[in-house]
N, CA, C and O atoms as a DFTB+ gen file, in Angstrom:
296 C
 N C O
     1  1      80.192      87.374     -89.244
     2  2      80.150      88.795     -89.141
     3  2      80.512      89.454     -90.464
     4  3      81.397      90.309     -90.458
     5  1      79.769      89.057     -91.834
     6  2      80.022      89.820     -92.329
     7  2      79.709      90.792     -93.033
     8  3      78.482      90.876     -92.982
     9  1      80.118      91.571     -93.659
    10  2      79.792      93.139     -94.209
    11  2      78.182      92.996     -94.380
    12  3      77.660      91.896     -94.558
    13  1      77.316      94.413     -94.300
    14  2      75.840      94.010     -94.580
    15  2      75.616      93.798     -95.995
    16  3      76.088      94.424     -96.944
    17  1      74.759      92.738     -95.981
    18  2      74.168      91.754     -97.029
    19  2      74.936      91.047     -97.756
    20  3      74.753      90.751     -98.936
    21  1      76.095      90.662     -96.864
    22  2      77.026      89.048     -97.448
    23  2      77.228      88.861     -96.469
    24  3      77.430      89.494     -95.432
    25  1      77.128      87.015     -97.093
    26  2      77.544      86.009     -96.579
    27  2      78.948      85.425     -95.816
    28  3      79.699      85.160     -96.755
    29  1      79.411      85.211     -94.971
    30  2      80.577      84.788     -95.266
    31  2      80.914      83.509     -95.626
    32  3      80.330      82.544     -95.134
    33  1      82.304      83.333     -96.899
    34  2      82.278      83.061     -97.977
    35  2      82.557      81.452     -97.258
    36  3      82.206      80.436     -97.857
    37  1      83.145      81.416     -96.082
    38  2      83.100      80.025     -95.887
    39  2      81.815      78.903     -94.892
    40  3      81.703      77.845     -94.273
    41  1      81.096      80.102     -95.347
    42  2      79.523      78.983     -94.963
    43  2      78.736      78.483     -95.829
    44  3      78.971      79.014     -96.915
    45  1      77.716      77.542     -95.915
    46  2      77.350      76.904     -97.047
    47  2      77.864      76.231     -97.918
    48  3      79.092      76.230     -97.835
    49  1      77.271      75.383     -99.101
    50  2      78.209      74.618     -99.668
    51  2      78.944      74.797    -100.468
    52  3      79.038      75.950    -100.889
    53  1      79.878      73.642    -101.096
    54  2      80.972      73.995    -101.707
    55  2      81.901      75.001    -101.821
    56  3      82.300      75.667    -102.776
    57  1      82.388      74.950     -99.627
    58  2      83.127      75.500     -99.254
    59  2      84.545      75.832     -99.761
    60  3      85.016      76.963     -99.646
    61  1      85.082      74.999    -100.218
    62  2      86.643      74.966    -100.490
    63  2      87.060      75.510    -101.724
    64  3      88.258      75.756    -101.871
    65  1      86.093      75.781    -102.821
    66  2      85.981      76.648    -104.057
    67  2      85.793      77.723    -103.513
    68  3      85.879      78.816    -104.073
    69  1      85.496      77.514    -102.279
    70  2      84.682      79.787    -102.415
    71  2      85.806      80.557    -101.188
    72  3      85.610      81.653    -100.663
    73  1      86.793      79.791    -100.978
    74  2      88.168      80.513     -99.595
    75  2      88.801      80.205    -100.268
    76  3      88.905      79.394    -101.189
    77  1      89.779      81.595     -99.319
    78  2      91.305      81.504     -99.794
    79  2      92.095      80.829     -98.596
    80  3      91.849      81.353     -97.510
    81  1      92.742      80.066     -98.577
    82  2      93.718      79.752     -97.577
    83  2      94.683      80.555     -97.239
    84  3      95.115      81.142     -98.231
    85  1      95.203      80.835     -96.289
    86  2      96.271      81.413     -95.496
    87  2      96.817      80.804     -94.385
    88  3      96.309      80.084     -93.525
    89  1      98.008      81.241     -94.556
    90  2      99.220      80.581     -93.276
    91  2      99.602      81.860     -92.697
    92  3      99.884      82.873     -93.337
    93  1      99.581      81.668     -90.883
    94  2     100.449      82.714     -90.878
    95  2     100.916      82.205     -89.354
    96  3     100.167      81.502     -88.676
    97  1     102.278      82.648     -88.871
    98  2     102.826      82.086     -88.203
    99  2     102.195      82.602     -86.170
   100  3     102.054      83.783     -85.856
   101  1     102.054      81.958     -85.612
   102  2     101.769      82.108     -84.261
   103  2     102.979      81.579     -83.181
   104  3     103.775      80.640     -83.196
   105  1     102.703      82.612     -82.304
   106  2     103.923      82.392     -81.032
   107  2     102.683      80.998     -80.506
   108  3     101.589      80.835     -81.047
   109  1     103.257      80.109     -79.306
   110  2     102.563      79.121     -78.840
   111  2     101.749      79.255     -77.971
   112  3     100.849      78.467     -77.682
   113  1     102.106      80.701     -77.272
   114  2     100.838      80.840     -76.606
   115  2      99.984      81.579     -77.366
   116  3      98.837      81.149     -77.245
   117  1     100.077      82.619     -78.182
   118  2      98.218      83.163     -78.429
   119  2      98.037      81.416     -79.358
   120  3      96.905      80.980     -79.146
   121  1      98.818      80.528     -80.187
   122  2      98.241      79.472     -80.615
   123  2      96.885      78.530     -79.259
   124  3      95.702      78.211     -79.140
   125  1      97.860      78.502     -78.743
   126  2      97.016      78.263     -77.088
   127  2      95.478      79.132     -76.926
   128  3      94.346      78.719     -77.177
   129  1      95.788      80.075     -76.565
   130  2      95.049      81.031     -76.336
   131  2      93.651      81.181     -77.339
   132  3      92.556      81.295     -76.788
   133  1      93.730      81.176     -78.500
   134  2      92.905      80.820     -79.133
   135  2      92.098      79.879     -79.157
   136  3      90.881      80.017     -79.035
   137  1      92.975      78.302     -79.396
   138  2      92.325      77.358     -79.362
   139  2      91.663      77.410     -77.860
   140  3      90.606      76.786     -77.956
   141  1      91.835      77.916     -76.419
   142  2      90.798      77.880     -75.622
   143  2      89.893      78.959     -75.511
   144  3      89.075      78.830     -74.601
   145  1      89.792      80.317     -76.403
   146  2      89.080      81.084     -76.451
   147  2      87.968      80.476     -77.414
   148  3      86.832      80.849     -77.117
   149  1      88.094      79.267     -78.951
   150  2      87.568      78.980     -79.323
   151  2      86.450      77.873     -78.923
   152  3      85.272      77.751     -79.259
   153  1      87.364      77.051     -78.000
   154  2      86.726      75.869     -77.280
   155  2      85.434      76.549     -76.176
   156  3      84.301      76.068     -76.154
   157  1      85.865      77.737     -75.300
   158  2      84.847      78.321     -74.679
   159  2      83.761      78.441     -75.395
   160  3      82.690      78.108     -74.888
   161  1      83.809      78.912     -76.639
   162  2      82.414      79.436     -77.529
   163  2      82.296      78.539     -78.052
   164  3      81.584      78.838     -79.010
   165  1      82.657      76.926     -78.130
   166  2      82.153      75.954     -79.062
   167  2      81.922      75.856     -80.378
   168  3      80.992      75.456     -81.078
   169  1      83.310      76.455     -80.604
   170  2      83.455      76.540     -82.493
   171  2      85.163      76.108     -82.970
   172  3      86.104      76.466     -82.261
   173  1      85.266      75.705     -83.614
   174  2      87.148      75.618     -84.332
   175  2      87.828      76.339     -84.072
   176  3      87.325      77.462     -84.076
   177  1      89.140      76.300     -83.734
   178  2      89.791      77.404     -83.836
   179  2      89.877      78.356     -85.265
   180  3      89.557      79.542     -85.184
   181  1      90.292      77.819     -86.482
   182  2      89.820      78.564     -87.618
   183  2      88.244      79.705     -87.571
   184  3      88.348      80.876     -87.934
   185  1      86.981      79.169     -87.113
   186  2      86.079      79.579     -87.302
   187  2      85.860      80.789     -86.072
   188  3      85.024      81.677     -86.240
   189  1      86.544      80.730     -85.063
   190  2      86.925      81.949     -84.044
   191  2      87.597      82.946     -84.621
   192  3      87.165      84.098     -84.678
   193  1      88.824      82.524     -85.139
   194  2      89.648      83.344     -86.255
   195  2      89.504      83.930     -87.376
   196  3      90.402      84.651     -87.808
   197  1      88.543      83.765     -87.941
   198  2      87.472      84.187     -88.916
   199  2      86.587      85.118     -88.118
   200  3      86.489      86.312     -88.400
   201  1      86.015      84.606     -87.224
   202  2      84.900      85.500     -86.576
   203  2      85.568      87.226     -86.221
   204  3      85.129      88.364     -86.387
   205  1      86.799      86.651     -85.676
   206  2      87.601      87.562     -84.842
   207  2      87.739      88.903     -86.064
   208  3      87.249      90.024     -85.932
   209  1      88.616      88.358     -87.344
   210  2      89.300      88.726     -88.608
   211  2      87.759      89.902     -88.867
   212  3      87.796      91.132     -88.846
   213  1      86.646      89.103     -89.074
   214  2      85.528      89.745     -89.596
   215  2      85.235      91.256     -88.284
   216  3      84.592      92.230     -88.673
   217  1      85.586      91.230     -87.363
   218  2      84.976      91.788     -86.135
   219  2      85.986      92.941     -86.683
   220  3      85.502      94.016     -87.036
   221  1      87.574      92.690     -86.762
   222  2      88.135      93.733     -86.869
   223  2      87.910      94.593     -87.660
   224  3      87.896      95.796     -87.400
   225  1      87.642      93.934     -89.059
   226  2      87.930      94.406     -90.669
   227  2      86.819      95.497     -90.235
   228  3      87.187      96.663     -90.093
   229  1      85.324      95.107     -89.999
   230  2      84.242      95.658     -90.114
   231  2      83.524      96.896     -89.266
   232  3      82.552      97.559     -89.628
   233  1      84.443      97.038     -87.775
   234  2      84.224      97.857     -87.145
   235  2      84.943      99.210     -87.683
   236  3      85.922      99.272     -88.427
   237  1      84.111     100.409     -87.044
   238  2      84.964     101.847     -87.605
   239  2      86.464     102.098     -87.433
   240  3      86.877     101.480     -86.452
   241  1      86.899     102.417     -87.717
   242  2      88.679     103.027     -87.501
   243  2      88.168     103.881     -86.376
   244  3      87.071     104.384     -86.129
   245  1      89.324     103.873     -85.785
   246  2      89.304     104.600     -84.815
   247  2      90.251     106.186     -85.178
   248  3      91.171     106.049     -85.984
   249  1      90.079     107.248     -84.747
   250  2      90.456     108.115     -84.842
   251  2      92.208     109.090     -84.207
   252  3      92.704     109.378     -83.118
   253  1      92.607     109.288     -85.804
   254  2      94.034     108.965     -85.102
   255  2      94.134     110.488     -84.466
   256  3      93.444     111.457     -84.783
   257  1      94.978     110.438     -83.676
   258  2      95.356     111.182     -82.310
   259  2      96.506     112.361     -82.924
   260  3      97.354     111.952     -83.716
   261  1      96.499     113.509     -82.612
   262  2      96.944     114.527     -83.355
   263  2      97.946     115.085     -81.687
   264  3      97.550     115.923     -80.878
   265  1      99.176     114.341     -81.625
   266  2      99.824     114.762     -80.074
   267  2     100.206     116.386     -80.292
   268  3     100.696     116.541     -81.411
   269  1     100.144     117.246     -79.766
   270  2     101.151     118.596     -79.746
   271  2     100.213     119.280     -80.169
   272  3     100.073     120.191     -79.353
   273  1      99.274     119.408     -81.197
   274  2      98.324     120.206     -81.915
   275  2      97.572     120.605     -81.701
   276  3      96.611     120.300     -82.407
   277  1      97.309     121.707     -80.471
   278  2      96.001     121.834     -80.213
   279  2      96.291     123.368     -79.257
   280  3      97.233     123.573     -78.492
   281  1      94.928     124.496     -79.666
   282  2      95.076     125.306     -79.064
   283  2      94.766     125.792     -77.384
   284  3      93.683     125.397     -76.952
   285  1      95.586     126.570     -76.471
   286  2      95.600     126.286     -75.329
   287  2      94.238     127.459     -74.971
   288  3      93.608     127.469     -73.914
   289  1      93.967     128.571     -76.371
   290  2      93.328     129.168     -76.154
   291  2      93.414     130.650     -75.526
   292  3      92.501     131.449     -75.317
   293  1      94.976     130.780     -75.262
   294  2      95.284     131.935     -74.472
   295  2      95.801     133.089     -75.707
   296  3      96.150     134.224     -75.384
C-alpha cells in the first residue's frame, strides 16, 4: 500500500539494503493477535505490519473536533 507511484521499499530485490529495521515493544496479546490476523491473510507477521503501517500513514487525517465552539444560533 504504498503512496501513488512507489513501490514499497521492501519488495523486490536486494531487500535488506533498501529497509530500515525497527524494534518496538508489544504487550503478548496484540503480539498474538497479529500473528493470527496475519496467518488469516496468509502473509508474515512483519508483512501484515507493514501493510497495516502503510494503510495508516496513507489514509486522510481525520478531522479534529472543535468541543464547546459552535453557534446555537439564537
Amino acid at each position: 500500500m504504498p503512496l501513488r507511484g512507489q513501490t514499497p521499499e521492501w519488495r523486490g530485490s536486494d531487500t535488506l539494503r533498501r529497509v530500515k529495521k525497527t524494534s518496538i515493544y508489544l504487550e503478548p496479546a496484540l503480539d498474538e493477535a497479529l500473528a493470527r490476523r496475519a496467518a488469516e491473510e496468509g502473509v508474515t507477521k512483519a508483512e501484515f505490519i507493514r501493510r497495516t503501517l502503510w494503510g495508516a500513514v496513507t489514509r486522510p487525517k481525520r478531522p479534529k473536533l472543535s468541543i464547546g465552539a459552535f453557534s446555537s444560533g439564537r
